[in-house]
C-alpha positions in Angstrom: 0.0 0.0 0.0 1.3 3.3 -0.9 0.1 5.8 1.3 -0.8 9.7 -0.1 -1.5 13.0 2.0 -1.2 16.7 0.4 0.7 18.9 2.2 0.6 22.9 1.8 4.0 24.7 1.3 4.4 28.7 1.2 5.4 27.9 -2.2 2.4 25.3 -3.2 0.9 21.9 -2.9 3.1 19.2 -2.7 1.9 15.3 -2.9 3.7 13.1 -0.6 3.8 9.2 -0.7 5.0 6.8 1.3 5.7 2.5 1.0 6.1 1.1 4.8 8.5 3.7 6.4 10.2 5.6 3.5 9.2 8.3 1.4 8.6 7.7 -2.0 6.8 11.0 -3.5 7.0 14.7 -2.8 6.3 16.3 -5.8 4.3 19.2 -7.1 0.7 18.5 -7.1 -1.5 18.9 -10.2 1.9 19.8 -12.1 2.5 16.9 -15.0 5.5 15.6 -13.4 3.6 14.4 -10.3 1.5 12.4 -12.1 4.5 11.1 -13.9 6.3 10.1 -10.9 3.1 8.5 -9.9 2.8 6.7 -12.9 6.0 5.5 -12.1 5.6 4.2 -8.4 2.5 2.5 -9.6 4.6 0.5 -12.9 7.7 -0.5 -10.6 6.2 -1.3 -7.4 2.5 -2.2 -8.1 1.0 -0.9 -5.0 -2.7 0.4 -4.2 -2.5 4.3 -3.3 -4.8 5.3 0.0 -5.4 8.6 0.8 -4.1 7.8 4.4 -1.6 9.5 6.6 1.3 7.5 7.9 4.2 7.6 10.1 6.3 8.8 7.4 4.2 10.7 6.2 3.4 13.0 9.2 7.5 13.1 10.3 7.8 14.5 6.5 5.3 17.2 7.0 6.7 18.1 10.4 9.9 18.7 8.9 9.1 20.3 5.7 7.5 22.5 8.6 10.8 23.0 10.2 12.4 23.7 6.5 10.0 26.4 5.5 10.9 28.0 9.0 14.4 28.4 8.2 15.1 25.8 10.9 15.7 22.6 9.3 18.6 22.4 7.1 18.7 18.5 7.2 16.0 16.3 6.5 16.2 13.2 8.1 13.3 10.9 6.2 14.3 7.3 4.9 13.9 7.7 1.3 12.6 5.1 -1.4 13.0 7.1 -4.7 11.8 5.2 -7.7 14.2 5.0 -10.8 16.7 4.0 -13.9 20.0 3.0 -11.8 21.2 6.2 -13.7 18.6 8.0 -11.6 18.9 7.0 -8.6 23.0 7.5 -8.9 22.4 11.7 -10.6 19.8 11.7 -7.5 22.5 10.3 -4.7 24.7 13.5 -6.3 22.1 15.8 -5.5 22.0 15.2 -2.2 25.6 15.7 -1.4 24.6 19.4 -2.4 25.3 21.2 1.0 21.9 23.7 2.1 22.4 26.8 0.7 24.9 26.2 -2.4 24.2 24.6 -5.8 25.6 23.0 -8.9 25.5 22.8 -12.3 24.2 20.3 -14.8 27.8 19.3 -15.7 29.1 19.9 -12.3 26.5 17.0 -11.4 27.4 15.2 -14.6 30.9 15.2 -13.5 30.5 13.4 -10.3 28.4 10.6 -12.0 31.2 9.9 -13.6 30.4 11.7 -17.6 30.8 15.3 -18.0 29.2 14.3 -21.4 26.0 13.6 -20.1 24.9 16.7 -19.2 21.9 16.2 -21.1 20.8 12.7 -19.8 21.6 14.2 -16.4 18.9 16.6 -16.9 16.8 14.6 -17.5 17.1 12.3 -14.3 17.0 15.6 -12.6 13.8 16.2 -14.4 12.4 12.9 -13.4 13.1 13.1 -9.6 10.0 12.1 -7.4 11.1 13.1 -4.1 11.7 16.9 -4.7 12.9 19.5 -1.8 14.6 16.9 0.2 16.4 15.5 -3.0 17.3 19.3 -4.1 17.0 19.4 -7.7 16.0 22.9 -6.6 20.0 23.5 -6.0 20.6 22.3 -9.9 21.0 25.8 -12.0 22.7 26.5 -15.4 26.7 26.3 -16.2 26.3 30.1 -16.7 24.4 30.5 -13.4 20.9 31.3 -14.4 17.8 29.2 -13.4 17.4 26.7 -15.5 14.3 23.8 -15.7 12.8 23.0 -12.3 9.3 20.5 -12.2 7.5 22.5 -10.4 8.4 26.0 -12.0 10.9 28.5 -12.1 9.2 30.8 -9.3 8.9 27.5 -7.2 13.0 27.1 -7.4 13.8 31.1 -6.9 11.8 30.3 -4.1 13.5 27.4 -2.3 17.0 29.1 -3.3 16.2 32.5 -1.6 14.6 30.6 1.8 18.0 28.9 1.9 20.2 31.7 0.7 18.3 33.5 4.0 19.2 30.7 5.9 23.1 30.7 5.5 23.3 34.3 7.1 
């Protein structure tokens, strides 16, 4: 059973999902890539969704709480994204992005191991499930500008400033 509650951000409605105790969705909801990443949970683990909270589900909310706040920097939710191995390894990169700072396409395309595959790393960015505490928010342009983000360019100018305020 894969368990669904909405969850209200300054910055929008986020869907959240979660298989036992792991997270397995926070995404943008009514934007297409939610219902993509859906999609996706449904193909590869082929699970009935509930609208039901859960355990990891409430400790989520509570901390996405804390991060709006400016007092979370960390989240500390067992994850379960749902992906290509090539996703789940760009996705790994993302989270070694420190609050506050971020990277480019080829930076992240670097420490996947193909500075090539800046492209195909979009992409997997693109495709991430699990978005705020995997920070594809923190993914920008080689030349600095803001660049393709799910859930909207005003979403990620967003997320960057709260952080950006956070690191004074």
């Amino acid at each position: 059973m894969v368990y669904i509650q909405c969850y209200c951000s300054p910055c929008g409605e986020l869907i959240l999902a979660s298989m036992g105790d792991e997270l397995c969705l926070c995404d943008w909801n009514g934007m297409p890539c939610a219902e993509r990443n859906k999609r996706r949970i449904e193909r590869f683990v082929k699970a009935d969704f509930s609208m039901e909270p859960s355990p990891v589900l409430e400790k989520t909310m509570r901390q996405l709480d804390e991060y709006f706040a400016g007092t979370r920097k960390e989240f500390n939710i067992p994850l379960h994204p749902v992906g290509t191995d090539f996703q789940l390894r760009v996705w790994r990169a993302l989270l070694d992005i420190p609050y506050g700072e971020t990277r480019s396409y080829m930076e992240i395309a670097e420490k996947v191991g193909n500075a090539r595959s800046a492209r195909a790393v979009a992409q997997a960015i693109g495709a991430n499930g699990i978005d705020i505490l995997i920070p594809c928010h923190r993914v920008i342009g080689s030349n600095r500008s803001l660049t393709g983000f799910a859930g909207g360019l005003e979403k990620k100018e967003f997320l960057l400033a709260l952080e950006r305020a956070g690191r004074l």
